[in-house]
Backbone as CSV, one residue per row, in Angstrom:
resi,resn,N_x,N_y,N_z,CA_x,CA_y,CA_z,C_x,C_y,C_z
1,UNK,23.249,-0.282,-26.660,24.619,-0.481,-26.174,25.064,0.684,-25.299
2,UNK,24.533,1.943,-25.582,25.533,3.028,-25.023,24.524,3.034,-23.110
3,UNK,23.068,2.314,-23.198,22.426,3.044,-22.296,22.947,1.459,-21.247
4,UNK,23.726,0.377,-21.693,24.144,-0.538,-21.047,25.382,-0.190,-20.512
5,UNK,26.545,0.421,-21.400,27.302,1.395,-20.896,27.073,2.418,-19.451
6,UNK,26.390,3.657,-20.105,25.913,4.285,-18.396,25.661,3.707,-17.738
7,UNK,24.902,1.826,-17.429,24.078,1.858,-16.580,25.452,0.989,-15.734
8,UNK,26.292,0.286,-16.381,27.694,-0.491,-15.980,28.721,0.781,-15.267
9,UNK,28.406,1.757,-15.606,29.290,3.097,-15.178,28.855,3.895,-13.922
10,UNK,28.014,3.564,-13.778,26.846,4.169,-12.658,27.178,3.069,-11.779
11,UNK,26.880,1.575,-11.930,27.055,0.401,-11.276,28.503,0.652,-10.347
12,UNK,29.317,1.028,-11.532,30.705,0.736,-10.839,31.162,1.602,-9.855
13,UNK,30.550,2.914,-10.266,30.349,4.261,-9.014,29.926,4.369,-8.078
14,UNK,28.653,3.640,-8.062,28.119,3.347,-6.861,28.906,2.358,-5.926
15,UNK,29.695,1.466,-6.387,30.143,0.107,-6.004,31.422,1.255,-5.092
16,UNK,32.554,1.972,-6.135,33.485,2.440,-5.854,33.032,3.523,-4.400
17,UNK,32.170,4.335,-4.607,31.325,5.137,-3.540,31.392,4.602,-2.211
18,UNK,30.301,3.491,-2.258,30.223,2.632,-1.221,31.525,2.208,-0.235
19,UNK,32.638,1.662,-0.929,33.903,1.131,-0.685,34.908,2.393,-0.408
20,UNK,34.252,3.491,-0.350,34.888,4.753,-0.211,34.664,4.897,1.041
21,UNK,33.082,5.177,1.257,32.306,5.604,2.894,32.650,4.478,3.683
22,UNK,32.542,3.214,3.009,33.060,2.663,4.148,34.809,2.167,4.876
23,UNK,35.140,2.413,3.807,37.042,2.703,4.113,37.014,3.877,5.054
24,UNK,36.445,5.313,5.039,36.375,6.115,5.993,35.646,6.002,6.932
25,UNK,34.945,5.679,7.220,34.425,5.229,8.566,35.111,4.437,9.321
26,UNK,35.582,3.439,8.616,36.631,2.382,9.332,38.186,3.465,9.760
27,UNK,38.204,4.105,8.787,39.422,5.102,9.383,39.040,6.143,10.284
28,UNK,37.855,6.487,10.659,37.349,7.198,11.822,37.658,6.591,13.012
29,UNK,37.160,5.133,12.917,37.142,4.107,13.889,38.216,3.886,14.780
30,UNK,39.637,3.631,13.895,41.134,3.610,14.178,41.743,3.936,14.517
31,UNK,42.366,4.082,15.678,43.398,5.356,15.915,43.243,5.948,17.587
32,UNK,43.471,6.764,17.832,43.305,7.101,19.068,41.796,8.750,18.946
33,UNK,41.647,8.465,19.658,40.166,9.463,20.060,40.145,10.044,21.431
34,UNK,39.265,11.088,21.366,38.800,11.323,22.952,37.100,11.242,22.455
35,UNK,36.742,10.295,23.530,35.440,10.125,23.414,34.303,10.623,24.926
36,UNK,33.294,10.552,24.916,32.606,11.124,26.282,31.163,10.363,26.812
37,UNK,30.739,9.744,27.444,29.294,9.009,27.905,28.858,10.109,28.575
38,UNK,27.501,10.305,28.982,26.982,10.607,30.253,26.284,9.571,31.631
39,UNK,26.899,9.724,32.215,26.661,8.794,33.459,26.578,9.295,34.655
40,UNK,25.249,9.316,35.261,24.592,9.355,36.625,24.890,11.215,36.524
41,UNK,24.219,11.809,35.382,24.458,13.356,34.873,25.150,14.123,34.619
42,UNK,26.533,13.188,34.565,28.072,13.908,34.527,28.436,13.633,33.477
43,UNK,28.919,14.797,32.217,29.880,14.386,31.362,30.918,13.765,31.581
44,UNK,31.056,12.147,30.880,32.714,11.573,31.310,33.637,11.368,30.104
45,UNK,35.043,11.805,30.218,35.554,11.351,29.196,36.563,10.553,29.152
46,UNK,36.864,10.064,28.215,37.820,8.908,27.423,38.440,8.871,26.319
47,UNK,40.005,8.667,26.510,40.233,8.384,25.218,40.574,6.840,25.129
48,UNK,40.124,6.481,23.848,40.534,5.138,23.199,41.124,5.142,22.332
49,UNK,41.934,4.086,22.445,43.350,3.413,21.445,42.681,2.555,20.234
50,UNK,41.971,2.236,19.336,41.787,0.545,18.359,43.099,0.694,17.590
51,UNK,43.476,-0.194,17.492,44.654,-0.513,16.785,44.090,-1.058,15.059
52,UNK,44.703,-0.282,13.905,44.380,-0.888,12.966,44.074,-1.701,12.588
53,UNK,44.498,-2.619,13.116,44.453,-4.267,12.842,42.760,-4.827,12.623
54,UNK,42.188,-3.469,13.697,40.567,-4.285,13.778,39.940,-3.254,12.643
55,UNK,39.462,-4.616,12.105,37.999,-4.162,11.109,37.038,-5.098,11.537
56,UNK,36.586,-5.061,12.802,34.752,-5.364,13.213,34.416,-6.893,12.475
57,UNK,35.040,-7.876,12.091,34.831,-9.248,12.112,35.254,-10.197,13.629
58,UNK,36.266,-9.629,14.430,35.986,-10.636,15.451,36.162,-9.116,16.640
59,UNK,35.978,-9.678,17.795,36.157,-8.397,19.037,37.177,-9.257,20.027
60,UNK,37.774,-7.275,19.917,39.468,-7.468,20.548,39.148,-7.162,22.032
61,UNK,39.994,-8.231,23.298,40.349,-7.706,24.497,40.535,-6.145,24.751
62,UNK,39.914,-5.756,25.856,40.048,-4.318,26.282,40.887,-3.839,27.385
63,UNK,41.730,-3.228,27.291,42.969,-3.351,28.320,42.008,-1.767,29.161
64,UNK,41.874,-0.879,30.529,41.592,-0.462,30.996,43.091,0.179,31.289
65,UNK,43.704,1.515,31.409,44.586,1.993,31.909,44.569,2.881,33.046
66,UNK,44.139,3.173,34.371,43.723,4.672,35.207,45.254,5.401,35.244
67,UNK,45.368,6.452,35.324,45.707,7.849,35.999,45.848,7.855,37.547
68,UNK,46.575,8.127,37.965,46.795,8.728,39.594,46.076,9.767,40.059
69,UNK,45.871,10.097,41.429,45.312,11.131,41.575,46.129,12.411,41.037
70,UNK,45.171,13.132,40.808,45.716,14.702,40.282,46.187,14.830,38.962
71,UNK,46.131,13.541,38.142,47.142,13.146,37.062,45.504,13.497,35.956
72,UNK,45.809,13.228,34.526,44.818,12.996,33.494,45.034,12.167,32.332
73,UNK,44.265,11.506,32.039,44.794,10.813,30.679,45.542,10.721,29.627
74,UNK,45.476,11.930,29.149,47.089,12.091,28.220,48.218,12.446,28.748
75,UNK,48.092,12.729,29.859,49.641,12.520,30.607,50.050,11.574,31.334
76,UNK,48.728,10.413,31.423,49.173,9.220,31.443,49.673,8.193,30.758
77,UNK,48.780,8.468,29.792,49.227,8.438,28.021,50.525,8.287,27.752
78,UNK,51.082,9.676,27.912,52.160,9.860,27.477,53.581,9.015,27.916
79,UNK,53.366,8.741,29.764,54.677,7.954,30.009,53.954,6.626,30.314
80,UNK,52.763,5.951,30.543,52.046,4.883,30.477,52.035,4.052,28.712
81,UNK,52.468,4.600,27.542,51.861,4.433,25.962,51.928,3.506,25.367
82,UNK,50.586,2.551,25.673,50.392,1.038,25.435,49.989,1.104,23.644
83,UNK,50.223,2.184,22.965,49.641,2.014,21.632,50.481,0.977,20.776
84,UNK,51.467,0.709,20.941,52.457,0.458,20.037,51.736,-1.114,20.476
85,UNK,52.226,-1.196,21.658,51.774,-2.851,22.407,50.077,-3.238,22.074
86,UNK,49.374,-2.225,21.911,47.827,-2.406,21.241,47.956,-2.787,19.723
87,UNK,49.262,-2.088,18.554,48.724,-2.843,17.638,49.248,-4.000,17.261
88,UNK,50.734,-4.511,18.051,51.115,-5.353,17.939,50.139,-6.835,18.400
89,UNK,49.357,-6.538,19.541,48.660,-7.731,20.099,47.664,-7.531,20.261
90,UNK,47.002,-6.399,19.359,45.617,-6.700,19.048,44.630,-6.442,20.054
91,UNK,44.678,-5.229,20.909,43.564,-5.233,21.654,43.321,-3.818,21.803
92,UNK,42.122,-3.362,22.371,41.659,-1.898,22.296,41.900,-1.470,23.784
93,UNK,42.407,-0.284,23.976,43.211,0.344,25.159,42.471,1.648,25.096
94,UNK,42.186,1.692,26.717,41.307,2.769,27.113,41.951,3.421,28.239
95,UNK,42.038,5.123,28.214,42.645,6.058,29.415,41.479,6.949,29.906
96,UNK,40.775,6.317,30.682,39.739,6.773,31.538,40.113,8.098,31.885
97,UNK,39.389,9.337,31.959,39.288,10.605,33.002,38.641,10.822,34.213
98,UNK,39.462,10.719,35.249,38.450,11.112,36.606,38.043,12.215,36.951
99,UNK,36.718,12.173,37.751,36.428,13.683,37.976,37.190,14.441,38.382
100,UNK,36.659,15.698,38.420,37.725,16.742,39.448,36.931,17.280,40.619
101,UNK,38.264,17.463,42.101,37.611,17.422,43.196,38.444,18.684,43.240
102,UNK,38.189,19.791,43.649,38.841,20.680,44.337,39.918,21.199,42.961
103,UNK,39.534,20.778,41.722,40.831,21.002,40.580,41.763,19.977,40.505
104,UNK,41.127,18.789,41.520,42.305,17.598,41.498,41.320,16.126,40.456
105,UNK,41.592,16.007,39.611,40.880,14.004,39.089,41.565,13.420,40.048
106,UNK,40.616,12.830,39.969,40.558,11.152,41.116,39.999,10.338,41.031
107,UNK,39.722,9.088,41.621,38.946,7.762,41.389,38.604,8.037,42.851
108,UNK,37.182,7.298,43.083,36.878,6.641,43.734,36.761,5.623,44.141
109,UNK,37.735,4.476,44.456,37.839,3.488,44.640,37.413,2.625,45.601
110,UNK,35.932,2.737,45.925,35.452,2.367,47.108,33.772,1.956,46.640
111,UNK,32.709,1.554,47.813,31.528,2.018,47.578,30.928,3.097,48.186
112,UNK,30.107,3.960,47.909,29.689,5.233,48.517,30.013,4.852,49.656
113,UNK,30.835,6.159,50.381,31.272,6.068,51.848,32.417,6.829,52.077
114,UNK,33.167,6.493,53.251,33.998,7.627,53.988,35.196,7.310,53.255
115,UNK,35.807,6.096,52.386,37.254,5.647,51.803,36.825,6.989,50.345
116,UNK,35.733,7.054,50.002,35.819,7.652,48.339,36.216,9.582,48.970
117,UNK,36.939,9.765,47.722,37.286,11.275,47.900,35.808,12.319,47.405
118,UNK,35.070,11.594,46.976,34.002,12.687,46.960,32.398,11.848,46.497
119,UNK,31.532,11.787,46.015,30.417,10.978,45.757,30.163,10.731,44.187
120,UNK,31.246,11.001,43.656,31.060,10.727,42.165,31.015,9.199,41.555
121,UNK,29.989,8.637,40.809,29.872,7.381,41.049,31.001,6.356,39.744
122,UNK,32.450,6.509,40.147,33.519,5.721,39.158,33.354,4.297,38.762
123,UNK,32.545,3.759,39.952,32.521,2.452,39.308,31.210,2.307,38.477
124,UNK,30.147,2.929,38.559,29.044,2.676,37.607,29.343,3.183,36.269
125,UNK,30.726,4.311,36.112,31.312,5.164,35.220,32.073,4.298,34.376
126,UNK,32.671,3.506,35.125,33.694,2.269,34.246,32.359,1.070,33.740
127,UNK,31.363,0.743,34.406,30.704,-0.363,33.876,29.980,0.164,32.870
128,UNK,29.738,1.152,32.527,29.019,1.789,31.741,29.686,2.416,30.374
129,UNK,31.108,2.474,30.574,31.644,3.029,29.691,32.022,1.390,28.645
130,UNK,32.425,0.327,29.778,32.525,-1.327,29.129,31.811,-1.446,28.150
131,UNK,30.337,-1.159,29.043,28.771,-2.163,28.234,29.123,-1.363,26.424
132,UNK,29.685,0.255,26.936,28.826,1.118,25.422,29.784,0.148,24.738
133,UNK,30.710,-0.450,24.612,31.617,-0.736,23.855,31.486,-2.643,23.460
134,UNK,30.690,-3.201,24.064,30.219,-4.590,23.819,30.196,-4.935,22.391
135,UNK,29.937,-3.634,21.594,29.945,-4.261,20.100,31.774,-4.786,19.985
136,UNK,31.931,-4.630,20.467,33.551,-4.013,19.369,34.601,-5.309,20.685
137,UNK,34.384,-5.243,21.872,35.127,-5.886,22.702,34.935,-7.284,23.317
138,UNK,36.124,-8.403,23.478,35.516,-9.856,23.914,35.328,-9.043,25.664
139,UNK,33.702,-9.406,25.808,33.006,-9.073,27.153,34.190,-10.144,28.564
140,UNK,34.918,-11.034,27.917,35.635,-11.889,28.627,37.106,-11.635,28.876
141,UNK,37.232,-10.795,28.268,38.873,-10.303,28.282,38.909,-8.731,28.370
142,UNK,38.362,-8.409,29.778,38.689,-7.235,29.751,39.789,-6.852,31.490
143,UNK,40.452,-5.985,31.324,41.385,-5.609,32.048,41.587,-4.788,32.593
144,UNK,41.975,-4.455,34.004,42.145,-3.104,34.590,43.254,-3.195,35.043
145,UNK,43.995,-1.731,34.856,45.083,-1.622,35.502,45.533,-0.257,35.698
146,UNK,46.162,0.291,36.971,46.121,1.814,36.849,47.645,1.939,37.573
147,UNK,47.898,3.387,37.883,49.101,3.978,38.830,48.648,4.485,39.631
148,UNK,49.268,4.230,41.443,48.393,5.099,42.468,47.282,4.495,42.984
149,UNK,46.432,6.072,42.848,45.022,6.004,42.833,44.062,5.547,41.875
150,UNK,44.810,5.293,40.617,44.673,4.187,39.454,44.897,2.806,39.768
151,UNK,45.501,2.553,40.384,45.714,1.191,41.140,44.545,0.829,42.110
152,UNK,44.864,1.508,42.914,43.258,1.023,43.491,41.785,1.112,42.627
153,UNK,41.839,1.732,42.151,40.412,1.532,41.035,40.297,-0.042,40.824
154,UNK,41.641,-0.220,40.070,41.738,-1.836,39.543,41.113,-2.746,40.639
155,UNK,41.742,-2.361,41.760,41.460,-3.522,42.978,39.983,-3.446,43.279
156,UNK,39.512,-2.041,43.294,37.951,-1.770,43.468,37.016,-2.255,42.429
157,UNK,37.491,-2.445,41.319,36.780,-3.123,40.604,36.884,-4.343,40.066
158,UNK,38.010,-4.948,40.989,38.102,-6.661,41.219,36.717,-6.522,42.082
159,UNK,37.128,-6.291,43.166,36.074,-6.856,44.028,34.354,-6.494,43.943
160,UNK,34.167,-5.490,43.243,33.045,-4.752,43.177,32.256,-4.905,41.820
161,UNK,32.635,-4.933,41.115,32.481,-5.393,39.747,33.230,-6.443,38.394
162,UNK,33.425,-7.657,39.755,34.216,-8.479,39.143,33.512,-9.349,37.765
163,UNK,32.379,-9.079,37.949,31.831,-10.060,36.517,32.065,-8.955,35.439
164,UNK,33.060,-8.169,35.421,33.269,-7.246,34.161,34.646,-7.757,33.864
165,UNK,35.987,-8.157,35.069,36.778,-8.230,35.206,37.596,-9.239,34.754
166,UNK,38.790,-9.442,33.976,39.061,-10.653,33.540,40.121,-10.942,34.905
167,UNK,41.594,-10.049,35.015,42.273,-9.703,35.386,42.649,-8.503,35.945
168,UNK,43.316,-8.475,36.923,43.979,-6.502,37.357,45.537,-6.483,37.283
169,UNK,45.850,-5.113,37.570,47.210,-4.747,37.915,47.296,-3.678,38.411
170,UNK,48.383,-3.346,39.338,48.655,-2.335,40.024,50.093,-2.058,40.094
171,UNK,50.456,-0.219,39.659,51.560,0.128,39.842,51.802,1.323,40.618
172,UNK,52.345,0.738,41.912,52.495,2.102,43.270,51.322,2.439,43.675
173,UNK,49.943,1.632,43.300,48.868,1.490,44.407,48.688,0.924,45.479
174,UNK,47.701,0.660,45.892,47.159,0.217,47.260,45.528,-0.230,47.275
175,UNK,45.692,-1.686,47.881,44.315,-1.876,47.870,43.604,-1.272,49.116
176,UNK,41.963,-0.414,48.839,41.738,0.113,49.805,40.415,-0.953,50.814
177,UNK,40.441,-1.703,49.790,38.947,-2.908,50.509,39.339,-3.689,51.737
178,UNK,38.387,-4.133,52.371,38.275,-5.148,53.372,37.071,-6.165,53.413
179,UNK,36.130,-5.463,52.667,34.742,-6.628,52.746,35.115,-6.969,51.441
180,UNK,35.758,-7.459,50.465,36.158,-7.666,49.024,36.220,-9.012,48.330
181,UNK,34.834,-9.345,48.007,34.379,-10.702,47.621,33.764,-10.768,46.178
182,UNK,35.007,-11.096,45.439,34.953,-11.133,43.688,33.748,-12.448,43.469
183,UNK,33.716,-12.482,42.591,32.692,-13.865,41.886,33.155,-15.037,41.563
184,UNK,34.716,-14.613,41.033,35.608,-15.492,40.148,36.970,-15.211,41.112
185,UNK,37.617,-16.233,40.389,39.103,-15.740,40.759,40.038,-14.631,39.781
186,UNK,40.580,-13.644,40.415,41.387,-12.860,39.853,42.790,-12.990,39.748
187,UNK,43.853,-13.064,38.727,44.441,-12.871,38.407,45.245,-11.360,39.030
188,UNK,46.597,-11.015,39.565,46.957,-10.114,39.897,48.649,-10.079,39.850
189,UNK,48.851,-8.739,38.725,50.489,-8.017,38.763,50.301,-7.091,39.292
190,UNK,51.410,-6.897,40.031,51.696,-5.568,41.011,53.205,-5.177,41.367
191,UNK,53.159,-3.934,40.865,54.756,-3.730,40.986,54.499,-2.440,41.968
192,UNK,55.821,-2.657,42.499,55.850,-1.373,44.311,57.217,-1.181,44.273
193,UNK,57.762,0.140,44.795,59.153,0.781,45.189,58.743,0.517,46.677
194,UNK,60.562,-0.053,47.305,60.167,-0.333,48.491,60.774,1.052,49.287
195,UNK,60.537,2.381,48.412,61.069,3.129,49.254,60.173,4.341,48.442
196,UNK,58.607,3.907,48.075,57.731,4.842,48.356,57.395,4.962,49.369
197,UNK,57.211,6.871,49.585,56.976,7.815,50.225,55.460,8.211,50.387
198,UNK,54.780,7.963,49.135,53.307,8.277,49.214,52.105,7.176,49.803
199,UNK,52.880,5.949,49.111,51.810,4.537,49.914,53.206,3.615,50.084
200,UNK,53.377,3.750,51.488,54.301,2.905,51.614,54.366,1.255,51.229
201,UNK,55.416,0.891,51.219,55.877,-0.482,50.897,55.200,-1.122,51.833
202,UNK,55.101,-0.748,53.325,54.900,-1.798,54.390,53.990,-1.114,54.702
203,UNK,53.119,-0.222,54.608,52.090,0.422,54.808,52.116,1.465,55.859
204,UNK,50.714,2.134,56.750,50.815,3.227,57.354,49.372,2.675,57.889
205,UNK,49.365,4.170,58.992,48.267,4.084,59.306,46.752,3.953,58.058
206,UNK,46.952,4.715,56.705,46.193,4.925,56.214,45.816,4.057,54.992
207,UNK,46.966,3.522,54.728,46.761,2.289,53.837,47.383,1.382,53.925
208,UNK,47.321,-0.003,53.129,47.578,-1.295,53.350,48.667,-1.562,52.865
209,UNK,49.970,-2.518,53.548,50.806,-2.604,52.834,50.860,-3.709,52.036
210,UNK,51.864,-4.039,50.854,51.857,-4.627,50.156,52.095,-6.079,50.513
211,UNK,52.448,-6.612,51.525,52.567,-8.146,51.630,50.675,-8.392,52.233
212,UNK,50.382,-7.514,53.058,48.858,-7.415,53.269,47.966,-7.814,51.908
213,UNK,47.982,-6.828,51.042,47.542,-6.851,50.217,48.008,-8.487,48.901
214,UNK,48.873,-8.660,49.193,49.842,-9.731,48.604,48.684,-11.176,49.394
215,UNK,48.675,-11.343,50.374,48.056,-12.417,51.366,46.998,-12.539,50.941
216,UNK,45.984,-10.995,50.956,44.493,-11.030,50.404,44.046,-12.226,49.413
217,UNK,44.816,-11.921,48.009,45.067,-12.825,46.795,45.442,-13.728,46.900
218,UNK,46.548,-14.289,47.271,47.529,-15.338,47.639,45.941,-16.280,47.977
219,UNK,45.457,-15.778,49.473,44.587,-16.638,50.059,43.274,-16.400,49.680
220,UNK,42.570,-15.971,48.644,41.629,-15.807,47.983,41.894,-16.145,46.280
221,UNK,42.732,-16.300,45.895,43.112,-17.044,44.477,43.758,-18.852,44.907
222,UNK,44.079,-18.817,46.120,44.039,-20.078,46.486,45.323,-20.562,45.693
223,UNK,46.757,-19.636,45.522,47.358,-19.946,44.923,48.854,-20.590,45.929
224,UNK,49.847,-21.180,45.291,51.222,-21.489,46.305,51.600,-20.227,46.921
225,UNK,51.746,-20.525,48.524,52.028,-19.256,48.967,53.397,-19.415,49.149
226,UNK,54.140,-20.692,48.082,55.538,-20.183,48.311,56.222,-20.087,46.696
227,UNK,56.676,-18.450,46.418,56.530,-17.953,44.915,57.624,-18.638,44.662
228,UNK,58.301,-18.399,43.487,58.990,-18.695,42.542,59.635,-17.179,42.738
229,UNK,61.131,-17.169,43.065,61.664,-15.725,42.893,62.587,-15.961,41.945
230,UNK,62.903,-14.788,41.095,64.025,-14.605,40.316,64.773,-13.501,40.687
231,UNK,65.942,-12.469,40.296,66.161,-11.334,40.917,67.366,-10.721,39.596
232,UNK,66.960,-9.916,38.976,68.014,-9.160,37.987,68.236,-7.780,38.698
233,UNK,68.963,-7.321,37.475,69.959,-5.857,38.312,69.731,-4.977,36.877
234,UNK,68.726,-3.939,37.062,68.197,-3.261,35.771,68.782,-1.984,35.837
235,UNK,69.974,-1.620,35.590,70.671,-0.473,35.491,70.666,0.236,37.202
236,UNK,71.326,-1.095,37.202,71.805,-0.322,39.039,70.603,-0.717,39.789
237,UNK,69.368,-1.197,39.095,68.510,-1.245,39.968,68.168,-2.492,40.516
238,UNK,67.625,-3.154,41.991,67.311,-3.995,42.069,65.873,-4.369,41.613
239,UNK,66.035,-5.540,40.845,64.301,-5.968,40.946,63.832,-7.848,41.329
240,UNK,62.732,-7.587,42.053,63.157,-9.125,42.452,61.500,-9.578,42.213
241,UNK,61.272,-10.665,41.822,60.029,-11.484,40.516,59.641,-12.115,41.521
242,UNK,58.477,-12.151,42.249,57.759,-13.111,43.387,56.206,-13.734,42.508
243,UNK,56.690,-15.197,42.267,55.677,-15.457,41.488,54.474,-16.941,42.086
244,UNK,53.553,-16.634,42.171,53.026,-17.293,43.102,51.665,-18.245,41.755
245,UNK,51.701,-19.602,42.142,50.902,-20.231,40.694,49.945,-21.026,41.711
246,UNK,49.689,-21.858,39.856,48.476,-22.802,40.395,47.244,-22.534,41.286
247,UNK,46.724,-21.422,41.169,46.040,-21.215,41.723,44.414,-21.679,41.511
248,UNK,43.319,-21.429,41.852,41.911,-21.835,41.154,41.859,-21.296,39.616
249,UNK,41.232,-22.234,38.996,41.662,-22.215,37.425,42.262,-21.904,37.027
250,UNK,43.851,-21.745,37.507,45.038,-22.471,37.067,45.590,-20.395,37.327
251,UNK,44.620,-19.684,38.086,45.479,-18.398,37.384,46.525,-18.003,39.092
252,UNK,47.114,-17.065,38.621,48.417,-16.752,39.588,48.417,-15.379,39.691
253,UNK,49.093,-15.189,40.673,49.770,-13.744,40.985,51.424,-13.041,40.550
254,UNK,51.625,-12.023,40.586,52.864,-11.804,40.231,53.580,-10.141,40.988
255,UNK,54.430,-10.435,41.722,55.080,-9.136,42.428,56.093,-8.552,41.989
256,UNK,56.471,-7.223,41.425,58.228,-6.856,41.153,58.205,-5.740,42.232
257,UNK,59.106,-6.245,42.962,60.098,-5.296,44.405,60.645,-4.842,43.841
258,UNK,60.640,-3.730,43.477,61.687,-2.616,43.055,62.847,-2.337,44.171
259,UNK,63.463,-2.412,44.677,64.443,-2.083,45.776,64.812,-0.486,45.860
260,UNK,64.417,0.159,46.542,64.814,1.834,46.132,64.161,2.144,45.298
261,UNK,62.736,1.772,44.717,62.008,2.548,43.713,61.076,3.685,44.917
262,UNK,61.052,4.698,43.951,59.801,5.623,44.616,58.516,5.009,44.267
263,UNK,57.579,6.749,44.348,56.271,6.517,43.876,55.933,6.908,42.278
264,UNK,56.316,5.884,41.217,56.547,6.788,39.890,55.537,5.119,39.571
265,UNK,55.013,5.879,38.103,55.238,4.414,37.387,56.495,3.624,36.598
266,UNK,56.792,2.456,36.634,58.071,2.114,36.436,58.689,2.296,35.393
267,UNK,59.582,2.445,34.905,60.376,2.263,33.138,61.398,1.439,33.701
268,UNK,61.139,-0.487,33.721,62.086,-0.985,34.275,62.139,-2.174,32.707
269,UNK,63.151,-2.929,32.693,63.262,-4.268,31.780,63.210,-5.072,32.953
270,UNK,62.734,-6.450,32.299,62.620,-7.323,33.246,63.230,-9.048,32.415
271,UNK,64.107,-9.382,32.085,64.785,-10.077,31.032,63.929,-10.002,29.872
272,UNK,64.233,-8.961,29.056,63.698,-8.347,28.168,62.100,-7.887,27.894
273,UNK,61.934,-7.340,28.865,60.331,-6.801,28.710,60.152,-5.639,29.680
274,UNK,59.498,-4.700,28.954,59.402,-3.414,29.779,58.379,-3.295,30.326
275,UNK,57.914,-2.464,31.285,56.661,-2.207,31.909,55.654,-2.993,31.461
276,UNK,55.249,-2.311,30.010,53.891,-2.578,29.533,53.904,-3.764,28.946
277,UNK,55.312,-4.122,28.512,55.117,-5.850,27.696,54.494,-6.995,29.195
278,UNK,55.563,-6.316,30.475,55.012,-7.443,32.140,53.852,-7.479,32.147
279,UNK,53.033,-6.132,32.179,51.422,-6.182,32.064,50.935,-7.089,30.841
280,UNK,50.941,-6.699,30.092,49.972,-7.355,29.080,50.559,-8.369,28.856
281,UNK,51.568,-9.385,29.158,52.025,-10.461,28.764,50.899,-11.720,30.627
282,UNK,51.329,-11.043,31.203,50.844,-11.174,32.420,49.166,-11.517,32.374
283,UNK,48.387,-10.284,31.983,46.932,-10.443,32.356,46.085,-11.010,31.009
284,UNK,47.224,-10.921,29.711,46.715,-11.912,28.275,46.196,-13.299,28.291
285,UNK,47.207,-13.875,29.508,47.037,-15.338,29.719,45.611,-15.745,29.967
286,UNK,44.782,-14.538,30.372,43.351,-14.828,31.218,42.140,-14.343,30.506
287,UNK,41.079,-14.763,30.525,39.964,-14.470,30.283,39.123,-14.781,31.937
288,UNK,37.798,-13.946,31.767,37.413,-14.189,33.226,36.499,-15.344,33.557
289,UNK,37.321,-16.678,33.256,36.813,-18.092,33.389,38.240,-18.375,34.214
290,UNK,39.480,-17.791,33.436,40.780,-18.271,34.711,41.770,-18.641,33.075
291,UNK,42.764,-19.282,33.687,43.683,-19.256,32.439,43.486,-19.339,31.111
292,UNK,43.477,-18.991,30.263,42.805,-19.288,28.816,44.062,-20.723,28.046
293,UNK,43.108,-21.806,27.718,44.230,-22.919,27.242,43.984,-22.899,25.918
């Protein structure tokens, strides 16, 4: 009796043990991190968001966030902070680090050539940082979206690496492509101040303006090129909703004109939804087949 005892006591220790290491590991898992790959010989880093919610029985959408030039991840973090919106809806959120050029991070949003700020290879950096994460993420719902020079990333990796791509977004970027031939159709939010200073509203010699860039999609998503506008007044501010549908597999585009916005990322409501709820309510609808029904 007593050696059936130890051996039921031992049983249950081991059992309790087990259910220990693996409760902590799962709490390793959770939470926000800075993590690092090596790619094409460069240390890269990342931090990632998982939202509690996941314990590794099904895989959550991956939202992609970039940084502006000169900017870095936790200070994108900080006024960009999709965590709250990650554990409410369940998906894993990533704040990429770009190299540094001169003491400045940046993206390269181009293919090797005279548009990239230096030869560091960002887009093999983002496909590579995706794949490590295939255990854990639906390969079909993944998302890019940045500020700036974070913005164009998104667009660069519509067109360049669109079989990674579900959807994009852009806030106070600029698309920098012209040969830009996705696989699928993309999905696209984009919000602009029509009284940025850094990439203008109507563009410049050096970059594209936003109805340009607006047309690209419009006539490559094959969607109504006559939107649906709405127009609210968000604490003095104008904002006006250009929404363009029906497009190839059913997905659409979406514009907010800021009226008098600069070059910031936004902190606007939009009949009740802030920045990050427009995004992720916006590019959720999609997986990269086109609307999800």
């Amino acid at each position: 009796m007593k050696k059936i005892l130890i051996f039921l006591t031992l049983v249950l220790f081991m059992s309790c043990s087990d259910k220990s290491d693996s409760d902590e590991s799962q709490s390793l898992l959770n939470g926000l991190s800075e993590r690092s790959i090596i790619h094409d010989g460069l240390d890269r880093q990342y931090l990632i968001y998982i939202p509690n919610s996941f314990a590794g029985q099904s895989k959550f959408p991956m939202m992609i966030n970039f940084h502006g030039y000169g900017g870095n991840a936790s200070e994108h973090m900080a006024y960009a902070d999709m965590r709250s919106l990650a554990d409410s809806e369940n998906f894993i959120l990533i704040y990429p680090q770009g190299s540094e050029l001169d003491g400045f991070p940046h993206w390269n949003a181009a293919l090797n050539g005279g548009d990239n700020k230096s030869s560091v290879d960002d887009l093999g950096f983002i496909e590579a940082l995706i794949n490590s994460h295939s255990d854990i993420i639906d390969l079909k719902r993944v998302y890019a979206f940045g500020y700036s020079n974070g913005g164009m990333m998104s667009y660069a990796l519509a067109c360049y690496k669109s079989n990674l791509i579900a959807a994009i977004g852009s806030v106070s970027g600029c698309m920098l492509q012209s040969n830009c031939t996705p696989s699928h159709s993309i999905p696209l939010i984009k919000l602009h101040g029509t009284s940025d200073s850094t990439i203008p509203y109507n563009g410049s010699n050096e970059v594209n303006s936003v109805d340009s860039t607006l047309d690209f999609w419009i006539n490559f998503n094959n969607v109504n090129s006559n939107p649906t506008i709405k127009t609210v007044n968000d604490n003095g501010k104008k904002i006006e909703k250009f929404q363009y549908d029906q497009g190839t597999n059913d997905v659409s585009i979406e514009h907010y004109k800021i009226t008098n916005g600069g070059h910031v990322w936004f902190d606007i409501n939009f009949e009740g939804n802030n920045t990050n709820e427009l995004i992720w309510n916006f590019v959720s609808q999609y997986d990269i087949n086109g609307l999800i029904n």
